[in-house]
C-alpha positions as CSV (number, residue, x, y, z in Angstrom):
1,X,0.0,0.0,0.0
2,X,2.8,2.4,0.8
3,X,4.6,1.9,-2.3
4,X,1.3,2.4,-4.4
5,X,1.0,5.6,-3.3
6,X,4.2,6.4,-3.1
7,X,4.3,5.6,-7.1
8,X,0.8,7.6,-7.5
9,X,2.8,10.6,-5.8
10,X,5.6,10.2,-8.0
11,X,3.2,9.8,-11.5
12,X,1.1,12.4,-10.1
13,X,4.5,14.6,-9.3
14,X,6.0,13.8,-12.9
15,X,2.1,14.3,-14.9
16,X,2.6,18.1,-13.0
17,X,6.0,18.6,-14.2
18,X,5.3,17.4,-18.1
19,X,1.9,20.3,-17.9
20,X,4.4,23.2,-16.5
21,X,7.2,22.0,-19.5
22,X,4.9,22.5,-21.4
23,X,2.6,25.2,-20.9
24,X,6.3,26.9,-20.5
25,X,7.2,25.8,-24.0
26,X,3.7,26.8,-25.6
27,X,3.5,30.4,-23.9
28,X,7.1,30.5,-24.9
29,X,6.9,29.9,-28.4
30,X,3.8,30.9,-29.4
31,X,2.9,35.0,-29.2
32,X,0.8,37.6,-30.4
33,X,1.9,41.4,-31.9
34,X,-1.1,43.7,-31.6
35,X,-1.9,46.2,-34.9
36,X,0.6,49.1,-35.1
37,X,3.0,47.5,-33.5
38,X,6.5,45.7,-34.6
39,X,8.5,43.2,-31.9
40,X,11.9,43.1,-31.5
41,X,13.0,39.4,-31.4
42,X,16.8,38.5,-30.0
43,X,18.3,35.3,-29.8
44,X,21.3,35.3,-27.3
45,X,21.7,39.1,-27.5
46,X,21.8,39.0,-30.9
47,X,19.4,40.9,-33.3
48,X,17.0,37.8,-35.2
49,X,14.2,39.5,-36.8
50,X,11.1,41.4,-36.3
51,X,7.6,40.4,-35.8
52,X,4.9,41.4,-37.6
53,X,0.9,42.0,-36.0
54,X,-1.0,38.9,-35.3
55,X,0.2,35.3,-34.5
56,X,4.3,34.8,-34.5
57,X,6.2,31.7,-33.5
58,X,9.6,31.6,-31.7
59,X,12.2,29.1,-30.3
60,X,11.4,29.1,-26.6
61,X,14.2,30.0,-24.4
62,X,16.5,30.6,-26.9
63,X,14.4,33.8,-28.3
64,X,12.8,36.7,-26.3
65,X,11.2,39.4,-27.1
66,X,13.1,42.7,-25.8
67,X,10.9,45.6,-27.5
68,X,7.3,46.2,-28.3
69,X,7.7,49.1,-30.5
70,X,4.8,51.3,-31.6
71,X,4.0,52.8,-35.7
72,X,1.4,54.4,-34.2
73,X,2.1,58.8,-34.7
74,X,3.7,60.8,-31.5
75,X,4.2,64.2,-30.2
76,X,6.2,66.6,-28.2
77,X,6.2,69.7,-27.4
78,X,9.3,71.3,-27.1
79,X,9.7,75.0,-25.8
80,X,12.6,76.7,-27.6
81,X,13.5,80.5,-26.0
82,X,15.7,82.7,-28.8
83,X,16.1,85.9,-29.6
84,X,14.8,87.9,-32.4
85,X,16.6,90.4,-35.1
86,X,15.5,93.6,-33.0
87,X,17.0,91.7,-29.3
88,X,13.4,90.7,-28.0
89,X,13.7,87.1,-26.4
90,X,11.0,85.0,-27.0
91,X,9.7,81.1,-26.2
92,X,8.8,79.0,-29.4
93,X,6.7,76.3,-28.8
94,X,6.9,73.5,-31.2
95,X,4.8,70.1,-31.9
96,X,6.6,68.0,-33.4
97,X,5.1,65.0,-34.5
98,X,6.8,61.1,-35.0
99,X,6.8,57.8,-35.9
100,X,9.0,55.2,-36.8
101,X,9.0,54.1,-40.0
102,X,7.8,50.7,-41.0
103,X,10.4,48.2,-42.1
104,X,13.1,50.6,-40.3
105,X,11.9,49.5,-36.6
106,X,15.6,48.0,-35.7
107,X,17.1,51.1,-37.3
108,X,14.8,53.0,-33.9
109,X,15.2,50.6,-31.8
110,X,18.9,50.0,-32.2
111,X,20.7,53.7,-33.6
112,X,19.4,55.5,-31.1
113,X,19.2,56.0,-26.9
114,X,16.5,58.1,-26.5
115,X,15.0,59.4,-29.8
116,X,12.9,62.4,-27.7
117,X,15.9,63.9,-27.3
118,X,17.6,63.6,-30.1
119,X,14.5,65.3,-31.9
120,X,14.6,68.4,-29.3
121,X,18.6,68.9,-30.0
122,X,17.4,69.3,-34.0
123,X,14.7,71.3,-33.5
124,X,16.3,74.2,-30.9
125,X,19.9,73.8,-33.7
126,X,16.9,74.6,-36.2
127,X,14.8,76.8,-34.5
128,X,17.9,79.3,-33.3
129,X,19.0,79.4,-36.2
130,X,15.5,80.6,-38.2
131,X,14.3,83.5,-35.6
132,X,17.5,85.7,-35.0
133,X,17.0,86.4,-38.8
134,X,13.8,87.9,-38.3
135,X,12.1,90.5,-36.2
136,X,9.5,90.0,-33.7
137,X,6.6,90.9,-36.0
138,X,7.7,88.7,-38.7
139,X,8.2,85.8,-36.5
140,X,4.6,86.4,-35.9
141,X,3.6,86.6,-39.4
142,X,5.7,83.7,-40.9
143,X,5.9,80.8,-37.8
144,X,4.4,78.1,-40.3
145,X,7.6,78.8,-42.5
146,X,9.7,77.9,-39.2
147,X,7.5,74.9,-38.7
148,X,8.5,73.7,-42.3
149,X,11.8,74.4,-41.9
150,X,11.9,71.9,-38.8
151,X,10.1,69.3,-40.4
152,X,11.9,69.4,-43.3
153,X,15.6,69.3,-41.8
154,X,14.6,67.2,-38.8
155,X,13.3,64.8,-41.5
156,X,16.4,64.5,-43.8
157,X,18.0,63.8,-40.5
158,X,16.2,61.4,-38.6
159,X,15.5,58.6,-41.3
160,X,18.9,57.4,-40.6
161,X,17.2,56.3,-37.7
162,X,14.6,55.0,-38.9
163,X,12.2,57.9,-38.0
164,X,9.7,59.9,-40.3
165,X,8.3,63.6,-39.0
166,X,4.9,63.5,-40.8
167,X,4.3,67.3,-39.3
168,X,6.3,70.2,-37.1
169,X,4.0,72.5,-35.8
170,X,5.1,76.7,-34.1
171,X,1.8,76.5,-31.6
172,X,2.7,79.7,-30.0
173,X,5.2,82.4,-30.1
174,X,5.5,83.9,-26.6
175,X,7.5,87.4,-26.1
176,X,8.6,88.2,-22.4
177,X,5.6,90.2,-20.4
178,X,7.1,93.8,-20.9
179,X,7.5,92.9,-24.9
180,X,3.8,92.2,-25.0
181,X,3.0,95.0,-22.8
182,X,5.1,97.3,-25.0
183,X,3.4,95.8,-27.9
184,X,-0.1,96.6,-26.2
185,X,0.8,99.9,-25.6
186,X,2.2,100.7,-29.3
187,X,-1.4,99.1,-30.3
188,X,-3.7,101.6,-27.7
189,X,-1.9,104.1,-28.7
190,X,-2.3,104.3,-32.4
191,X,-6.3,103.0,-32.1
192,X,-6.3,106.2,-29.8
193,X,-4.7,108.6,-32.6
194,X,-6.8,107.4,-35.3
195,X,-9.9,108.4,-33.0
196,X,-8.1,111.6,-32.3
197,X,-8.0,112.4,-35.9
198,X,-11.4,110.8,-36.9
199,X,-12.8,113.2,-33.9
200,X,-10.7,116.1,-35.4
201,X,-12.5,115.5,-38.7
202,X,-16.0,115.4,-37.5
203,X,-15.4,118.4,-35.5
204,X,-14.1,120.2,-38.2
205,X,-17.1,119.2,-40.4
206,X,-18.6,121.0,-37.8
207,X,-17.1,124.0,-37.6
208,X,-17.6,124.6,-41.3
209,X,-20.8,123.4,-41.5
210,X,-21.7,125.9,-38.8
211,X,-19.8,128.6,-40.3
212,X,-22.1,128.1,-43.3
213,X,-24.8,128.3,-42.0
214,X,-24.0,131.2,-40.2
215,X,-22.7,132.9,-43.6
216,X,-25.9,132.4,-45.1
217,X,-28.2,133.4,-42.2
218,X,-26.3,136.6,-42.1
219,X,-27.0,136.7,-45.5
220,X,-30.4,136.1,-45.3
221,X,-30.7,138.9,-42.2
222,X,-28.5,141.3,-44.2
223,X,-30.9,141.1,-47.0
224,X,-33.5,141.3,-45.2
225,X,-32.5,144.4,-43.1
226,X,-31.8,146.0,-46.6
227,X,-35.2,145.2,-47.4
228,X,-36.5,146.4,-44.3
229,X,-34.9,149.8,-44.4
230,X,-36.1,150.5,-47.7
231,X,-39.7,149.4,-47.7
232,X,-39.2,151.9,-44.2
233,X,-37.6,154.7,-46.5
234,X,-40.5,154.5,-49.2
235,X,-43.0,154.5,-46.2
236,X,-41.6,157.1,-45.1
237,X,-41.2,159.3,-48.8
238,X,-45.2,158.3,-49.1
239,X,-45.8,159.9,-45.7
240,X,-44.2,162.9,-46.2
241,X,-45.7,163.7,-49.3
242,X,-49.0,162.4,-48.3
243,X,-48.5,165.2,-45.2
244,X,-47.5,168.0,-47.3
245,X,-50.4,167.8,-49.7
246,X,-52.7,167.2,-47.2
247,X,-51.6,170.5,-45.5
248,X,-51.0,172.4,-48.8
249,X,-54.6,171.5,-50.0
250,X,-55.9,172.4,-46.5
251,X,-53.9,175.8,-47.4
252,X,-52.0,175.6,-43.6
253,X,-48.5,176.7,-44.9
254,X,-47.1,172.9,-43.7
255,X,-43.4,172.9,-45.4
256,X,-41.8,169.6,-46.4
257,X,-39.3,170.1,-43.5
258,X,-42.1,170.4,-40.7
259,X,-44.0,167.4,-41.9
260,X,-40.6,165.2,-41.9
261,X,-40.2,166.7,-38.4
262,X,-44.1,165.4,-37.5
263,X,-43.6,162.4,-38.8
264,X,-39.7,161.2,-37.4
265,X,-41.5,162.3,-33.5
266,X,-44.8,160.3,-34.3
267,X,-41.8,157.4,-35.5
268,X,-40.2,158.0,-32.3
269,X,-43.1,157.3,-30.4
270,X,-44.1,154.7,-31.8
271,X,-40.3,152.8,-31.4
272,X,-40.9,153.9,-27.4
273,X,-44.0,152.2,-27.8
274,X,-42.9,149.3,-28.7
275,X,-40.0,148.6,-26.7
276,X,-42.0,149.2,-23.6
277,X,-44.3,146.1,-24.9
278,X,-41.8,143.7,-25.2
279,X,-40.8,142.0,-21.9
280,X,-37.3,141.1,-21.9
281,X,-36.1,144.9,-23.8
282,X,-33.3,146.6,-22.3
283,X,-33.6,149.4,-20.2
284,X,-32.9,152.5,-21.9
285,X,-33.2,156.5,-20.7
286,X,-35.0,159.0,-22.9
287,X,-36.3,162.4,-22.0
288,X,-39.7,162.3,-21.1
289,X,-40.7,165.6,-20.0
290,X,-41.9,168.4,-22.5
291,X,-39.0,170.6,-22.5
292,X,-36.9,166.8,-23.4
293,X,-39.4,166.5,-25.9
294,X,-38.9,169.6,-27.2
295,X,-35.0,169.7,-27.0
296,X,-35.4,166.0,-28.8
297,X,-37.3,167.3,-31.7
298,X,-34.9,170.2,-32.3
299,X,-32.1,167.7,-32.2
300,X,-34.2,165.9,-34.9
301,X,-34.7,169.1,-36.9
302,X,-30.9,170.5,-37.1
303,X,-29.6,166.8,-38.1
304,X,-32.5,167.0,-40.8
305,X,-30.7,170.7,-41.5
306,X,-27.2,169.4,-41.7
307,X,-27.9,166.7,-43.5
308,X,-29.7,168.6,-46.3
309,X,-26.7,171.3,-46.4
310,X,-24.2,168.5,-46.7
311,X,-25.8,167.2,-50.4
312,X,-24.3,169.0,-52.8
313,X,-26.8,171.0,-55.2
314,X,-27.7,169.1,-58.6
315,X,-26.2,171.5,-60.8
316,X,-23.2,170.7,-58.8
317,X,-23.3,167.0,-59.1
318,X,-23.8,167.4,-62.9
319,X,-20.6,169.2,-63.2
């Protein structure tokens, strides 16, 4: 009995040991490469071959896989600080994107330590030597010609490697904070001069649009002041000699002189009138009392006088 089971241990022992051989030689030699993706396969150390997506067979043991290695496209972003053409410092940031070229996966996985930064040493040697050509502005206007000029000589270079740069993108151009300030200023103060200048205008405008219209009401009130004075002058001529037929018909001896007398007082009244009906006149002092009215009239009279004796007589202005 003790050696049956003895021999059942052993069997049992040996059965166990033939499943873990052999589940160790099956998971060893058979394995599986997933879609965008290449394995590195070494035998001793040595380079063998590398395997493809889906189902791959190797010597268990003897070969091992050392590197999964991705086609799939990457990026960094690398920050590159320069300085432009007119001394402004500035921060580049550039997205660059990679991949390793199918068919050249031991080229990657073998030429190079660390690819990353092997792509940032190209792009800041290409990079600092692009911007200090240009000034700030144009750095602005033209960072898509600095991306292509990354791609295109971090491309010659790294296919040695067995990497392609499908794209090199500037994402941002970054001046120091008193640059951009400055920049903000220069900006606020020439939207600020153009409305200076666009207000200048429209005020102008203004001015000689007013001055227009104040030319032509003067105009206007000039001519109509002209008109007024002589409609008042032919009133007056019609008065007169309506006065001094009247009084020569009525055989009263009324000269021409008298009745221009009667009728500048009755005028002067009437103007007194008036400007005491109107409630916002000016004050003004006349003589009111009889001997003023008198002294008023005879002031009337002897610039009446003067002013006749100062026309010269029309045998005189013929000559």
């Amino acid at each position: 009995m003790v050696e049956l089971a003895v021999q059942t241990i052993v069997t049992s022992s040996v059965w166990i040991l033939l499943a873990i051989v052999l589940v160790t030689v099956v998971s060893g030699t058979f394995f599986t490469v997933t879609q965008q993706t290449n394995a590195i396969i070494e035998r001793f150390g040595k380079y063998v071959r590398t395997a493809r997506p889906g189902l791959n067979v190797k010597i268990p043991i003897i070969d091992r896989i050392v590197q999964r290695v991705s086609l799939k496209v990457q990026q960094i972003i690398i920050e590159v600080e320069t300085k432009t053409k007119d001394d402004v410092f500035v921060k580049l940031f550039v997205a660059v994107q990679f991949r390793v070229i199918e068919g050249s996966v031991s080229d990657a996985y073998y030429k190079l330590q660390n690819h990353v930064e092997q792509i940032k040493s190209f792009v800041l040697d290409v990079v600092r030597a692009q911007v200090p050509s240009m000034p700030l502005d144009e750095v602005f206007l033209k960072k898509d010609d600095v991306g292509k000029a990354v791609k295109q000589e971090l491309d010659a270079a790294m296919k040695m490697y067995g990497f392609e740069i499908p794209n090199a993108l500037v994402t941002d151009v970054d001046p120091a904070a008193n640059v951009k300030a400055a920049m903000n200023e220069i900006q606020t103060q020439t939207r600020l001069q153009v409305a200076a200048t666009a207000k200048g205008e429209a005020a102008k405008i203004l001015v000689v649009k007013a001055a227009e219209a104040d030319k032509e009401s003067k105009k206007l009130a000039g001519e109509g002041i002209a008109n007024e004075r002589i409609a008042i002058a032919n009133g007056i001529k019609e008065s007169v000699e309506a006065i001094s037929k009247v009084a020569g018909t009525a055989g009263s001896g009324v000269s021409a002189d008298e009745a221009m007398r009667t009728l500048m007082l009755t005028q002067y009244l009437d103007t007194l009138r008036s400007i005491g009906a109107r409630g916002n006149s000016n004050t003004i002092f006349v003589p009111h009392s009889p001997g003023g009215m008198g002294d008023l009239m005879r002031q009337i009279a002897e610039a009446i006088m003067v002013g006749n004796q100062v026309q010269p007589a029309p045998a005189q202005a013929q000559k």
